[in-house]
LOZA-284182 format. One record per atom (N, C-alpha, C, O): residue in one letter; atom name; x, y, z. Coordinates in Angstrom, 1 decimal, m for minus. Each point is the difference from the previous one (the first is absolute). Example, Ala and Ser with C-alpha at 12.3 -4.5 7.8 and 13.67 -1.06 7.14 Angstrom:
# LOZA-284182
<rec code="A" site="N" east="13.2" north="m5.7" up="7.8"/>
<rec code="A" site="CA" east="m0.9" north="1.2" up="0.0"/>
<rec code="A" site="C" east="0.9" north="1.2" up="0.0"/>
<rec code="A" site="O" east="1.0" north="0.0" up="0.7"/>
<rec code="S" site="N" east="m1.4" north="1.1" up="m1.4"/>
<rec code="S" site="CA" east="0.9" north="1.1" up="0.0"/>
<rec code="S" site="C" east="m0.8" north="1.1" up="0.8"/>
<rec code="S" site="O" east="0.5" north="1.1" up="0.1"/>
This chain:
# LOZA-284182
<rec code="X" site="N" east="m5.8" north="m6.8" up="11.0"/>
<rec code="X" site="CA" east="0.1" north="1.0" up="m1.1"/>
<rec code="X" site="C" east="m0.2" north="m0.7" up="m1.3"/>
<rec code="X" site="O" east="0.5" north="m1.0" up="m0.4"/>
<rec code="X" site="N" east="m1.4" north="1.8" up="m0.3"/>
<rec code="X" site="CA" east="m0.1" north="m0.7" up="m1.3"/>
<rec code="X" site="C" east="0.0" north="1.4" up="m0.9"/>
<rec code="X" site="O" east="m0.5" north="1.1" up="0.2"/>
<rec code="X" site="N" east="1.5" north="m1.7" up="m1.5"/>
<rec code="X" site="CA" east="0.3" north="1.2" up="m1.1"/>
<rec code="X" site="C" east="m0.7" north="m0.9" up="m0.9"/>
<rec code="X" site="O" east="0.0" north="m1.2" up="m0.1"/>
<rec code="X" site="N" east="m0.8" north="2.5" up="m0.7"/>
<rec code="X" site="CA" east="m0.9" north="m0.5" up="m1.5"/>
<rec code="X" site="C" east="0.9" north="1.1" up="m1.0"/>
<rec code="X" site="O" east="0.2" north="1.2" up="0.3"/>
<rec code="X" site="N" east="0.3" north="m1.7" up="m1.5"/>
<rec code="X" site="CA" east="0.4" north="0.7" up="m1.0"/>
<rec code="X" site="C" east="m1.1" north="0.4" up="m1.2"/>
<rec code="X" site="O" east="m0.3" north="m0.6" up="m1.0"/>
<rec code="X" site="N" east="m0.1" north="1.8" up="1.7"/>
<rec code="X" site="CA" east="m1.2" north="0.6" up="m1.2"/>
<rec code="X" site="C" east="0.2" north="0.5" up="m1.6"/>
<rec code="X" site="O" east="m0.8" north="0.3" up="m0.8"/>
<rec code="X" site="N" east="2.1" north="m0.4" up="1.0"/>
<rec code="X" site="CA" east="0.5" north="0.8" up="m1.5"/>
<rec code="X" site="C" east="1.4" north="m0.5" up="m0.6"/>
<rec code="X" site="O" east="1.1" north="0.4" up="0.4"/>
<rec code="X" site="N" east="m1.2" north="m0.9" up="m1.0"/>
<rec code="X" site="CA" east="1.5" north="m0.3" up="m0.8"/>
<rec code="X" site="C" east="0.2" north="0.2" up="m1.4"/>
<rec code="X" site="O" east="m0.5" north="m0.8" up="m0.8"/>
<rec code="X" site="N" east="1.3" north="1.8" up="0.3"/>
<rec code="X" site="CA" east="0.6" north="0.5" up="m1.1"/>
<rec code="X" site="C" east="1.4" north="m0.5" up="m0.1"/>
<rec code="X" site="O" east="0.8" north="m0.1" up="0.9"/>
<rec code="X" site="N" east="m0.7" north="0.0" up="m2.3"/>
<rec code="X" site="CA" east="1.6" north="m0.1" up="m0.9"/>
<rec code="X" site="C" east="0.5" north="1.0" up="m0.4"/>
<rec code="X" site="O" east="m0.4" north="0.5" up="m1.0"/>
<rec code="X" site="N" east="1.1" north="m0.1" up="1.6"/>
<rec code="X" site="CA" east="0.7" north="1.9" up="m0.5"/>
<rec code="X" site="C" east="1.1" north="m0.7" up="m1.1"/>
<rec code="X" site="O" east="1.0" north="m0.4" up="0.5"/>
<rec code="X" site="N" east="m1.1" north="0.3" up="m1.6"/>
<rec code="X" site="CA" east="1.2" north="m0.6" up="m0.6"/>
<rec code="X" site="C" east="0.6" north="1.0" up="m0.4"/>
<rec code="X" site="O" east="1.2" north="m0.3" up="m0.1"/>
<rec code="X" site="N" east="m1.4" north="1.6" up="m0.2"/>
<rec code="X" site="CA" east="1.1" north="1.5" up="m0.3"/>
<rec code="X" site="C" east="0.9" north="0.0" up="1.7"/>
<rec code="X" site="O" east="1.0" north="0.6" up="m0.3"/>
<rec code="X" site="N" east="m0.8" north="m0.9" up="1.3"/>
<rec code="X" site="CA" east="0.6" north="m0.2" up="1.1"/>
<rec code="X" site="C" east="0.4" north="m1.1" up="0.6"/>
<rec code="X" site="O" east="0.8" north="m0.2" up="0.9"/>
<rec code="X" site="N" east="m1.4" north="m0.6" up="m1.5"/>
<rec code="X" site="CA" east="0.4" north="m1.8" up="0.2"/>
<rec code="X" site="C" east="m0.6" north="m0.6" up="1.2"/>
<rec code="X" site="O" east="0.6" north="m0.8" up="0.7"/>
<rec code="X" site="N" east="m2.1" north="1.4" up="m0.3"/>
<rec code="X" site="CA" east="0.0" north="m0.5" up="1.3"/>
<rec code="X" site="C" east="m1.7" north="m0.4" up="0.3"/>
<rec code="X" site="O" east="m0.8" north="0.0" up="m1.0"/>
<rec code="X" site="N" east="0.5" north="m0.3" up="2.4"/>
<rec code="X" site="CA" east="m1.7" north="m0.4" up="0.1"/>
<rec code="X" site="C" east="m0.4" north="1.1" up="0.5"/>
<rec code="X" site="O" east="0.8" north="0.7" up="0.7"/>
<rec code="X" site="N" east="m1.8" north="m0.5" up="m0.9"/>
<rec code="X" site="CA" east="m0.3" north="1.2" up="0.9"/>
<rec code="X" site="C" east="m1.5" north="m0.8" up="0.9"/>
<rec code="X" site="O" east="m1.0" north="m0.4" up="m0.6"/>
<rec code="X" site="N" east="1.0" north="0.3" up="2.0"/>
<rec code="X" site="CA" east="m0.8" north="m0.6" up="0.6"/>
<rec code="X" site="C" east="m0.7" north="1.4" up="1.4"/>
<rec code="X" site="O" east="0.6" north="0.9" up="0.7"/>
<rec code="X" site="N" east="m2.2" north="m1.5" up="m0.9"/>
<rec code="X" site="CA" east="m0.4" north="0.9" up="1.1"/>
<rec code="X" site="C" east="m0.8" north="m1.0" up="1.2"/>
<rec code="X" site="O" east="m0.8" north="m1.0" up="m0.3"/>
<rec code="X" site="N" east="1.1" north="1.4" up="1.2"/>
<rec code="X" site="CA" east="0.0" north="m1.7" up="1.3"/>
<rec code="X" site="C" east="m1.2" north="1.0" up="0.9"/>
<rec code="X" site="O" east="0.0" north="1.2" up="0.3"/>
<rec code="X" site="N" east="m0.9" north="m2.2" up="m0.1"/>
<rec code="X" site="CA" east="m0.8" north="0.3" up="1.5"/>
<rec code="X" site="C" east="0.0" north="m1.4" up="1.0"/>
<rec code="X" site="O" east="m0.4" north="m1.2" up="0.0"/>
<rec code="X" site="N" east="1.0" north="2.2" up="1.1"/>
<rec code="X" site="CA" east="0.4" north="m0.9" up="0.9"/>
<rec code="X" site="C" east="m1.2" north="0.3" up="1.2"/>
<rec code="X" site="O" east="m0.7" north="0.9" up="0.3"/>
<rec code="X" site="N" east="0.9" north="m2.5" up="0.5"/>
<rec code="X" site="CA" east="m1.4" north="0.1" up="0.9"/>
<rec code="X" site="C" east="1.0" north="m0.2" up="1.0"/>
<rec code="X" site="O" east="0.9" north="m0.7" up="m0.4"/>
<rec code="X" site="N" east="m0.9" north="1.3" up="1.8"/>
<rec code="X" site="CA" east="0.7" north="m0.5" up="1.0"/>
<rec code="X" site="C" east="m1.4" north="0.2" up="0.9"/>
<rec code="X" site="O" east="m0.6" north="1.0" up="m0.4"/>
<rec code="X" site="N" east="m0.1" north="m1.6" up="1.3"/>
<rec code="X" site="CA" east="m1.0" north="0.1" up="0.9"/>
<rec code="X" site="C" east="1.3" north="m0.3" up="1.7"/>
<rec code="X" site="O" east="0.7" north="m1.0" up="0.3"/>
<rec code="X" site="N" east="m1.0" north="2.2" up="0.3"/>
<rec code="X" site="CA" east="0.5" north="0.1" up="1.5"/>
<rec code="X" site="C" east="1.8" north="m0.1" up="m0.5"/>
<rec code="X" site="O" east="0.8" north="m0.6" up="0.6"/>
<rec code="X" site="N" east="m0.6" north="1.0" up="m1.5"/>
<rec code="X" site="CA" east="1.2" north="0.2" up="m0.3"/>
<rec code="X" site="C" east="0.5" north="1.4" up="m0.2"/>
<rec code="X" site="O" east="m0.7" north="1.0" up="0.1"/>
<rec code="X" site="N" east="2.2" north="m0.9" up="m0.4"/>
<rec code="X" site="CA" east="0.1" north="1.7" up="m0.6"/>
<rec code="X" site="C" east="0.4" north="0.0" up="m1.2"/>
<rec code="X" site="O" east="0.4" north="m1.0" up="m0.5"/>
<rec code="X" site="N" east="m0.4" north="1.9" up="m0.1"/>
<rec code="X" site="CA" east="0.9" north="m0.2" up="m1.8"/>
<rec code="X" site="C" east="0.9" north="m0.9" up="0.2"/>
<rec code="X" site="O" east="0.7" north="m0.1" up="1.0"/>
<rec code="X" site="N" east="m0.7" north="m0.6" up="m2.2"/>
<rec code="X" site="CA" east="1.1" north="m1.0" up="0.0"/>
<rec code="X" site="C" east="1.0" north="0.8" up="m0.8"/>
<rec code="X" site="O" east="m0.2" north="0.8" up="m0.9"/>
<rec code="X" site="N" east="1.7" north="m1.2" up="1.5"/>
<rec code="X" site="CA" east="1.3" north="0.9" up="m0.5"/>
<rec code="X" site="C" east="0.0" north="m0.3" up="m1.4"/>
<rec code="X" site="O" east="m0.8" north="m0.7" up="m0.5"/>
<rec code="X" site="N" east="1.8" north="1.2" up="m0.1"/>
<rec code="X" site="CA" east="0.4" north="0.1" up="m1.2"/>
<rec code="X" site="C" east="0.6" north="m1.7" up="m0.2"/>
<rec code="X" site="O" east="m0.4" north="m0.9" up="m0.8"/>
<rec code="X" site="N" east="1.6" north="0.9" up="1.7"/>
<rec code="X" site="CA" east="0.7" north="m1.3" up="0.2"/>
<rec code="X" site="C" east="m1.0" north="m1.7" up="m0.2"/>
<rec code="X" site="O" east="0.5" north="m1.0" up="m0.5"/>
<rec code="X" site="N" east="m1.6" north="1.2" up="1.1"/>
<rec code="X" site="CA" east="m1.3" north="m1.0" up="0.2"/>
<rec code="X" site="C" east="m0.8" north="m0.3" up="m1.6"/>
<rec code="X" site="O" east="m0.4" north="m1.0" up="m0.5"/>
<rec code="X" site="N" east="0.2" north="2.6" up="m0.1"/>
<rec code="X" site="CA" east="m0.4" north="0.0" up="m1.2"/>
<rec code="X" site="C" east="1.1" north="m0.4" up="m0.9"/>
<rec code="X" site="O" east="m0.3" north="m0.8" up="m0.9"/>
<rec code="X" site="N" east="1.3" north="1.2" up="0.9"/>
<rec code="X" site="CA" east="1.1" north="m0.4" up="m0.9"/>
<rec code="X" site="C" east="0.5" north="m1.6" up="0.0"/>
<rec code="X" site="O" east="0.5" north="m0.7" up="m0.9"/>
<rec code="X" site="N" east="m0.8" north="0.4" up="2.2"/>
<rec code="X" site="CA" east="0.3" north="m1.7" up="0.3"/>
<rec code="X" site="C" east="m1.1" north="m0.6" up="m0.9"/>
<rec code="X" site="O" east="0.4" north="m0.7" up="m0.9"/>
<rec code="X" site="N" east="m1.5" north="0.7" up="0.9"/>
<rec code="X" site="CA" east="m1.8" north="m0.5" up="m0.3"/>
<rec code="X" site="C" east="0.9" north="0.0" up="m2.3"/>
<rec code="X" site="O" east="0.2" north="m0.8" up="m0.8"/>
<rec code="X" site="N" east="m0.1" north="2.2" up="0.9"/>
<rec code="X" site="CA" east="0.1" north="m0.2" up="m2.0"/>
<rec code="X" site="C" east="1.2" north="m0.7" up="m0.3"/>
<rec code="X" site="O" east="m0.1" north="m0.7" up="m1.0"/>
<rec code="X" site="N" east="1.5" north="0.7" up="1.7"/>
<rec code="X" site="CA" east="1.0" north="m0.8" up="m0.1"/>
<rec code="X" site="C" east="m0.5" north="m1.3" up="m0.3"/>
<rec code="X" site="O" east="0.5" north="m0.6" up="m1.0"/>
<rec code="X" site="N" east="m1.7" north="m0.1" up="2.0"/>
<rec code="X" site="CA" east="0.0" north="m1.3" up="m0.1"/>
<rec code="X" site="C" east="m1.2" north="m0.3" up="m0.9"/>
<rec code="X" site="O" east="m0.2" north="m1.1" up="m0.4"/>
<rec code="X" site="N" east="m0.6" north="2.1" up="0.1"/>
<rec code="X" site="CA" east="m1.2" north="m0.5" up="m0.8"/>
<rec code="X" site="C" east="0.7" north="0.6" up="m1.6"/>
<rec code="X" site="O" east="m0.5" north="m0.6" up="m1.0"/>
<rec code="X" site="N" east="1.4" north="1.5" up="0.7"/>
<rec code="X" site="CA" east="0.4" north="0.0" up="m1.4"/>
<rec code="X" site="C" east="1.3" north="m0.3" up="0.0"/>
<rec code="X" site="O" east="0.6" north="0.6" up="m0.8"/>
<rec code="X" site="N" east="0.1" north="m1.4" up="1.4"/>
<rec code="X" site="CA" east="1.3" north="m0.8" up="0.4"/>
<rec code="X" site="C" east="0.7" north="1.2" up="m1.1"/>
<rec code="X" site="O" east="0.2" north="0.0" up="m1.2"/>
<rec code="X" site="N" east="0.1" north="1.1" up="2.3"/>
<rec code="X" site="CA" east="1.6" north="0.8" up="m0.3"/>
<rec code="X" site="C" east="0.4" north="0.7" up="1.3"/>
<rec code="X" site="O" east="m0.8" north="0.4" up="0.8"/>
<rec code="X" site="N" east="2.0" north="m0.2" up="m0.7"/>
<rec code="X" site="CA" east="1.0" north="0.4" up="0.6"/>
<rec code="X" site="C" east="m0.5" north="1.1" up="0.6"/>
<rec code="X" site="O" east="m0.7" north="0.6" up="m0.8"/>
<rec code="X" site="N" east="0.9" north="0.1" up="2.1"/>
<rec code="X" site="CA" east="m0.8" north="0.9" up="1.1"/>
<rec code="X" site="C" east="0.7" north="1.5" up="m0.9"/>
<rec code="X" site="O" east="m0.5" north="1.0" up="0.3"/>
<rec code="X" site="N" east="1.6" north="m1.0" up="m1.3"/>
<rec code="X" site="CA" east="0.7" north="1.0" up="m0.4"/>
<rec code="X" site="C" east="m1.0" north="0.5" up="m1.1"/>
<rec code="X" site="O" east="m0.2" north="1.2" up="m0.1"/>
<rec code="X" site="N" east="m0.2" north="m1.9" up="m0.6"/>
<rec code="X" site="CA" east="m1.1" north="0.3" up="m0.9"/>
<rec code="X" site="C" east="m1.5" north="0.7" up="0.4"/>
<rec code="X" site="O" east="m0.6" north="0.7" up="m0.8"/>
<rec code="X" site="N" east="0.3" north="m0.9" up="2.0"/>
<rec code="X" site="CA" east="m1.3" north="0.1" up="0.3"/>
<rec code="X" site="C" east="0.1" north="2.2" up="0.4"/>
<rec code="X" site="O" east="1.0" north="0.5" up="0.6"/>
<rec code="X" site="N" east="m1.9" north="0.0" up="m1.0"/>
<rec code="X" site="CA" east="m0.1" north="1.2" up="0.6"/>
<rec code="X" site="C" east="m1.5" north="0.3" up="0.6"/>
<rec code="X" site="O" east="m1.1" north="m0.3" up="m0.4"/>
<rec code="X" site="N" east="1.5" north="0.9" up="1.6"/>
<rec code="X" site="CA" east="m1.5" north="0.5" up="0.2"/>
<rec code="X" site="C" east="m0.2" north="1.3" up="0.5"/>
<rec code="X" site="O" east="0.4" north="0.5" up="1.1"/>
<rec code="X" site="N" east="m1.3" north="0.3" up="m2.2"/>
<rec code="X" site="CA" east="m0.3" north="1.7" up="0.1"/>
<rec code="X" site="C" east="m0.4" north="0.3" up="1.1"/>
<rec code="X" site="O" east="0.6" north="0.7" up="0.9"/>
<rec code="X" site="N" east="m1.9" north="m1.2" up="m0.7"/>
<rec code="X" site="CA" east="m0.5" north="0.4" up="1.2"/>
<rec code="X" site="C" east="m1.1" north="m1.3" up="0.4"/>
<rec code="X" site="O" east="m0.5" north="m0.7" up="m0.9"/>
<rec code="X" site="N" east="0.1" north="0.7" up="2.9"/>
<rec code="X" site="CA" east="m1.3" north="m0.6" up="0.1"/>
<rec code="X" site="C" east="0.0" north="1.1" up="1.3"/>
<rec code="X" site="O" east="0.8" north="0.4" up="0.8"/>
<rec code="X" site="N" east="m2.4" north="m0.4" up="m1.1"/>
<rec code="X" site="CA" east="m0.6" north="0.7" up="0.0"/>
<rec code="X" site="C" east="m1.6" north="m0.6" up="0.9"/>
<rec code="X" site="O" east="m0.9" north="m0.7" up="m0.3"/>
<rec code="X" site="N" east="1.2" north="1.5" up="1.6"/>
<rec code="X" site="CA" east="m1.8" north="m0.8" up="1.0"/>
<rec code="X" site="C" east="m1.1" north="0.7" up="m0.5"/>
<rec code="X" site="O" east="0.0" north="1.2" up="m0.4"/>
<rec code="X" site="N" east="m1.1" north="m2.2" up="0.4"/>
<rec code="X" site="CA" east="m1.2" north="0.9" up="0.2"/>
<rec code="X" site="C" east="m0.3" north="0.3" up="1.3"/>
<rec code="X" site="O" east="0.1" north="m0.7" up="1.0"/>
<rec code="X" site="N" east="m0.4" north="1.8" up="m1.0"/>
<rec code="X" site="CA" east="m0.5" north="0.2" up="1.9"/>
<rec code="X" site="C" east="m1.6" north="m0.4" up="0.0"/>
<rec code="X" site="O" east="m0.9" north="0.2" up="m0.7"/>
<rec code="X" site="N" east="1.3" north="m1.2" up="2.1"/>
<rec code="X" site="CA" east="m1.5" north="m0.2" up="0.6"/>
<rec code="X" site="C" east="m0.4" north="m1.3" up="m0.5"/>
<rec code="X" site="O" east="m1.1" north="m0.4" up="0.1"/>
<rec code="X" site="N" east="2.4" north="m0.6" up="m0.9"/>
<rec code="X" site="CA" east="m0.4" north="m1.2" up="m1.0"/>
<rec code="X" site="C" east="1.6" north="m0.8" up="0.6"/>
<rec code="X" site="O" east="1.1" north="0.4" up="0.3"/>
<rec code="X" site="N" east="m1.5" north="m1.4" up="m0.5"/>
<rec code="X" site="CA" east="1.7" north="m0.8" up="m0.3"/>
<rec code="X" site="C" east="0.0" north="m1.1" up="m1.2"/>
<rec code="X" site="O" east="m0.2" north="m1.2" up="m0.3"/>
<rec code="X" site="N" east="0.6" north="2.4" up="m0.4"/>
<rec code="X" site="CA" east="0.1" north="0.1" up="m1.1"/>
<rec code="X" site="C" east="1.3" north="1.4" up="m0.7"/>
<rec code="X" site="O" east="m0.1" north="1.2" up="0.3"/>
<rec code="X" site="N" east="0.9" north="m1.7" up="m1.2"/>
<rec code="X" site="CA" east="1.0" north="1.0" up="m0.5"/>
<rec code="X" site="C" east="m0.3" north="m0.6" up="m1.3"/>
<rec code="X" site="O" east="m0.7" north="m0.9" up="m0.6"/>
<rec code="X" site="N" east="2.1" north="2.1" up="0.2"/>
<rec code="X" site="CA" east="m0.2" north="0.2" up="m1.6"/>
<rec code="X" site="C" east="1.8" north="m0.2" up="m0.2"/>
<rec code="X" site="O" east="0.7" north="0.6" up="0.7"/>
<rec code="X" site="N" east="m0.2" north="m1.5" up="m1.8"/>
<rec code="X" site="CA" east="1.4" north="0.4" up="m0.6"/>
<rec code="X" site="C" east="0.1" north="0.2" up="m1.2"/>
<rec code="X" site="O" east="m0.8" north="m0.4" up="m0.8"/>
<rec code="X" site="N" east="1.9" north="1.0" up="0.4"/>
<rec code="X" site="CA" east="m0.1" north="m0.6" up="m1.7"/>
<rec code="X" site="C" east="2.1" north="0.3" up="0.1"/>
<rec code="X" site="O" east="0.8" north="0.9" up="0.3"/>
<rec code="X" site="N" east="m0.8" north="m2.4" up="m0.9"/>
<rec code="X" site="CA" east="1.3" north="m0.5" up="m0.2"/>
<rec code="X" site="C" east="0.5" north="m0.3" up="m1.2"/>
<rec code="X" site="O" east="m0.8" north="0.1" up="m1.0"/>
<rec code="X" site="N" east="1.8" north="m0.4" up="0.8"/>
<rec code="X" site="CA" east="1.2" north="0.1" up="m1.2"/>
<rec code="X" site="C" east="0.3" north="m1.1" up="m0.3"/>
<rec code="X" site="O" east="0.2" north="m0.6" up="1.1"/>
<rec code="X" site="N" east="0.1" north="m0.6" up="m2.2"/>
<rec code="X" site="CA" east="1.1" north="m0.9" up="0.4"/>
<rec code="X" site="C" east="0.9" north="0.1" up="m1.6"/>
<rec code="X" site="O" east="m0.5" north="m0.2" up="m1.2"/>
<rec code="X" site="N" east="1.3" north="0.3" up="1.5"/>
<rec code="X" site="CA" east="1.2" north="0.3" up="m1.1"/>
<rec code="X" site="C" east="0.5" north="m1.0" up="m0.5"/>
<rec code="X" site="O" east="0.6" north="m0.8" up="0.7"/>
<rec code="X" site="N" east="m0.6" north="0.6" up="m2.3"/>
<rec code="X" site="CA" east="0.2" north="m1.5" up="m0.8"/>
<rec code="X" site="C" east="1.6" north="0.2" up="m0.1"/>
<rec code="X" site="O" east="0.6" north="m1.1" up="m0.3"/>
<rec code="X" site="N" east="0.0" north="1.9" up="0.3"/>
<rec code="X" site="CA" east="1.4" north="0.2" up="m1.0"/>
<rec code="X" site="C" east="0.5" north="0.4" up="1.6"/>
<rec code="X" site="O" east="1.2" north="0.3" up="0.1"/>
C-alpha cells in the first residue's frame, strides 16, 4: 500500500490541515481508516485523537482510492 498526499491546506479560521490522500493498494482492499490514521500519526507526529477522516472513497475497476482527512492543531 502506498499513500501520496496530493493536497495540503492550512485552515487557520478552524485550526487544522486539510489533506486530500490517494492511496494505491494493488491486490489489496481499501485500507481501513485505523491504517490511514496510523500512516499521518507517524509522518506528522500527533496523537491518533487529532487525526479525522471524512471519507475514502474506491475507484471502481482501479486500486486506487480517494481520502480527504483532518488533523487538528488545538
Amino acid at each position: 500500500m502506498e499513500i501520496l498526499i496530493k493536497k495540503e491546506e492550512n485552515d487557520k479560521l478552524l485550526n487544522r490541515k486539510k489533506l486530500e490522500l490517494e492511496i494505491k493498494h494493488e491486490k489489496e482492499p481499501i485500507p481501513s481508516r485505523k491504517q490511514i490514521i496510523e500512516f499521518l500519526c507517524k509522518k506528522y507526529n500527533v496523537d491518533e485523537s487529532k487525526v479525522k477522516i471524512k471519507y475514502i472513497l474506491g475507484k471502481k475497476g482501479s486500486a486506487t482510492s480517494i481520502a480527504k482527512c483532518y488533523i487538528h492543531e488545538a
